[in-house]
C-alpha positions in Angstrom: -60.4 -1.3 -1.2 -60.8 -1.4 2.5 -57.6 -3.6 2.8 -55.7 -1.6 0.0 -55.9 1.6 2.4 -55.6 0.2 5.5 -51.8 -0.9 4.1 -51.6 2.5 2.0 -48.3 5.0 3.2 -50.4 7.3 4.5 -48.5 10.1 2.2 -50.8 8.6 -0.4 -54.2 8.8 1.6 -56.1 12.4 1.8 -55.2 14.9 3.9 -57.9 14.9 6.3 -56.6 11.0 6.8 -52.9 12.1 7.0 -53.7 14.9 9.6 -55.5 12.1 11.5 -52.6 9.9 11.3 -50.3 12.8 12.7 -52.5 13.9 15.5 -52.8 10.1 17.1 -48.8 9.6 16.4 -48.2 12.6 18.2 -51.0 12.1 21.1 -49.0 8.7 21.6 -45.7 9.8 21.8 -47.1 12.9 24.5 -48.7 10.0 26.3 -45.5 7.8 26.3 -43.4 10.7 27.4 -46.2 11.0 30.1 -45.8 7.6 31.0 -41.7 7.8 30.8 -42.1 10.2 33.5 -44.6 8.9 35.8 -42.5 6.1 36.1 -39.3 7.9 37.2 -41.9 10.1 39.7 -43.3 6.7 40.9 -39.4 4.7 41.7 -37.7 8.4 43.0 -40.4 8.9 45.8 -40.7 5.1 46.6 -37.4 4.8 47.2 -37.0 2.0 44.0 -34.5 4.4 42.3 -32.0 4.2 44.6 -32.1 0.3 44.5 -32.1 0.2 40.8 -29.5 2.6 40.8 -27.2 0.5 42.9 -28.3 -2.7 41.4 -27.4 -1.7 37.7 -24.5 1.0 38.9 -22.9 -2.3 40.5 -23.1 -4.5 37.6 -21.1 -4.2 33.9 -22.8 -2.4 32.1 -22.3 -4.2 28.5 -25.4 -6.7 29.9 -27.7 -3.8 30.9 -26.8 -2.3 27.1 -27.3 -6.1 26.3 -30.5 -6.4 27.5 -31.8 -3.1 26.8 -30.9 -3.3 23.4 -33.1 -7.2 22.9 -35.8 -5.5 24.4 -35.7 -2.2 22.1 -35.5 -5.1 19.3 -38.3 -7.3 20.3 -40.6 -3.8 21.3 -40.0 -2.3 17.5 -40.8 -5.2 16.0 -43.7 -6.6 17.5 -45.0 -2.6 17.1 -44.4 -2.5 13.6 -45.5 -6.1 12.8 -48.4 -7.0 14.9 -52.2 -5.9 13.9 -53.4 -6.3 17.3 -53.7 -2.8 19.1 -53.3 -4.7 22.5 -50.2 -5.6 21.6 -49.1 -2.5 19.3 -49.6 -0.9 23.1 -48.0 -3.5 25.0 -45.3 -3.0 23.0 -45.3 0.7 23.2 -45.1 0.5 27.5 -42.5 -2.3 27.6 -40.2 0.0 25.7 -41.3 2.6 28.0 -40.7 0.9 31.0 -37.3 -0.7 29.7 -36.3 3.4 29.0 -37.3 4.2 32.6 -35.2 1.4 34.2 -31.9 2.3 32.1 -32.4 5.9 32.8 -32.7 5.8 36.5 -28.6 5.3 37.4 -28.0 8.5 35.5 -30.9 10.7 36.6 -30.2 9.6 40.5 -26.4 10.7 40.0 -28.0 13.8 38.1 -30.3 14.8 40.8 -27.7 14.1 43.6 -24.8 16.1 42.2 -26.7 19.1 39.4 -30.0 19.3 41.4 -32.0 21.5 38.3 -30.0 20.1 35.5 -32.8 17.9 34.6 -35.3 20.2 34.2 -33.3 22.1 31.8 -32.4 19.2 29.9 -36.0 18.3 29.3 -36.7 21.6 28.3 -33.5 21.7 25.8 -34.8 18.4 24.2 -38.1 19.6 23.7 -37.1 22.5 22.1 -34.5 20.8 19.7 -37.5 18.2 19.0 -40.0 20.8 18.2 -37.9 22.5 15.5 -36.6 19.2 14.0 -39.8 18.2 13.9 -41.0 21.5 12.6 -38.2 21.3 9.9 -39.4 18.1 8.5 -42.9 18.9 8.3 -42.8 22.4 6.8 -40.4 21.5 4.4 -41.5 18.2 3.1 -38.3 17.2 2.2 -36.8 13.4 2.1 -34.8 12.7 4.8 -34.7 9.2 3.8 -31.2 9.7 2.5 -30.1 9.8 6.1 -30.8 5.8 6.9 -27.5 4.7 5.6 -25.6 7.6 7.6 -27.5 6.2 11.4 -27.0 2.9 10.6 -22.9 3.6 10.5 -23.3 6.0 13.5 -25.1 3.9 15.9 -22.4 0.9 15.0 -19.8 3.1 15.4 -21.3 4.4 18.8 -22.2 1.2 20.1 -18.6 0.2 19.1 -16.9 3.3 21.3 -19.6 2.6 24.4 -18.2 -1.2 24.4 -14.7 -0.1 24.0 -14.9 2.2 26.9 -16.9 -0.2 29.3 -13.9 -2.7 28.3 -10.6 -0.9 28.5 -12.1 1.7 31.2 -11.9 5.3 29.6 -14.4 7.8 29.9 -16.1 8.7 26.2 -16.1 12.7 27.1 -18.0 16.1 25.9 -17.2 15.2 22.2 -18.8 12.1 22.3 -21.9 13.4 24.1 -22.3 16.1 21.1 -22.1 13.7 18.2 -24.0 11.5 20.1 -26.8 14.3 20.1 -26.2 15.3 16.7 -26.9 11.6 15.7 -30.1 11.9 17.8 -31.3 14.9 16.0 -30.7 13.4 12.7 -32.4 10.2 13.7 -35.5 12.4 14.4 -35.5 14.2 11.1 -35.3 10.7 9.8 -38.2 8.8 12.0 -40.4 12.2 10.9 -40.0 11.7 7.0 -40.0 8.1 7.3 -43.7 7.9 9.3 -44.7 11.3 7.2 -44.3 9.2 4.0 -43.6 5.3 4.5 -46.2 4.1 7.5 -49.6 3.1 7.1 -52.2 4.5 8.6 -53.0 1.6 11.7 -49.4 2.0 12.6 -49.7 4.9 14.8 -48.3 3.2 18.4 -45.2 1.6 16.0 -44.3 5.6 14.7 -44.5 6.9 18.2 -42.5 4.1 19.0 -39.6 5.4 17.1 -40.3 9.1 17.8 -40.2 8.6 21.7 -36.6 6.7 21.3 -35.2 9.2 19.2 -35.9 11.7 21.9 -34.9 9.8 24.8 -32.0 9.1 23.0 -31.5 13.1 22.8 -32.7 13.5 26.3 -29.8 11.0 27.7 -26.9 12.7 25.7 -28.3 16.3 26.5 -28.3 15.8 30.2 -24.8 13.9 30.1 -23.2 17.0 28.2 -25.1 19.2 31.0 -23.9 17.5 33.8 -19.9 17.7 32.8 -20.6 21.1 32.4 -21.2 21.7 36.3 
């Protein structure tokens, strides 16, 4: 019986289970944002950031994407197939860590030439997050339907971002807004998916997806500010 609930979707458990699930998703994905940030803190006033910057500005960027993208791979999967928490968690700050690292180059050119567009980016993301987040929820409905549709988008993106690192053109403002609509979606879809489909040990694995979902809106949000200024 035990066993039975421990694999269980935890739409099928009581609610006082489900509102437990929700709370320690949640408290993860606060705590990986946390750590996302305390990281860029930590390389900015260290001087790292300008190093990395440099080092992965000066480099093409296809094996950064590369790389980044093996890593996102090999952090989602050992979340969502492991039973150890140490390594549900190891997971969890290696994906973290790996979202720091790509993020620096842009936040350094953000800081140097839209000192405050950051901030309001954050703050933009949060607020888009919140009410997808609150749409999901209080509705209940099944976004599951929207699986098929990111699938398509993110080849299709991934397929422009190569294009453009290859044949040198600059993927502009239009780009930056489907980009974010894709996020959004993506975020409507990770909600209904842990809401209904995840068990209830698989907390770290649903913030997981959560926190890349919202970096992914954070990183389109501040591009779309910044060639605004």
């Amino acid at each position: 019986m035990d066993t039975y609930k421990l694999n269980a979707p935890v739409a099928s458990l009581d609610s006082d289970a489900r509102a437990a699930f929700i709370t320690r998703t949640y408290l993860h994905l606060f705590g990986a944002i946390l750590l996302f940030t305390g990281i860029e803190v930590a390389l900015f006033q260290s001087g790292l950031a300008a190093v990395i910057a440099n080092a992965l500005l000066g480099i093409n960027w296809l094996i950064v994407l590369g790389g980044f993208v093996i890593v996102s791979w090999f952090a989602s999967r050992t979340a969502h197939t492991v039973s150890s928490p140490a390594a549900q968690y190891a997971a969890l700050g290696g994906f973290v860590l790996a979202e720091a690292i790509i993020f620096v180059p842009l936040l350094y050119i953000a800081s140097a030439i839209a000192p405050g567009v950051i901030g309001s980016a954050a703050w933009v993301t949060l607020l888009g997050f919140t009410g997808l987040t609150a749409v999901a929820v209080l509705t209940g409905k099944d976004f599951s339907f929207l699986g098929g549709l990111l699938r398509w988008g993110f080849i299709v993106a991934i397929v422009a971002i190569v294009a453009g690192v290859v044949f040198g053109f600059e993927l502009g403002t239009w780009f930056s807004v489907a980009m974010i609509g894709l996020a959004g979606a993506s975020i409507l879809y990770d909600t209904s998916k842990i809401l209904r489909d995840y068990p209830e040990d698989k907390h770290v694995a649903a913030s997981l997806e959560l926190f890349a979902s919202v970096a992914l809106m954070f990183w389109y949000v501040l591009r779309l500010m910044m060639s605004r200024r």
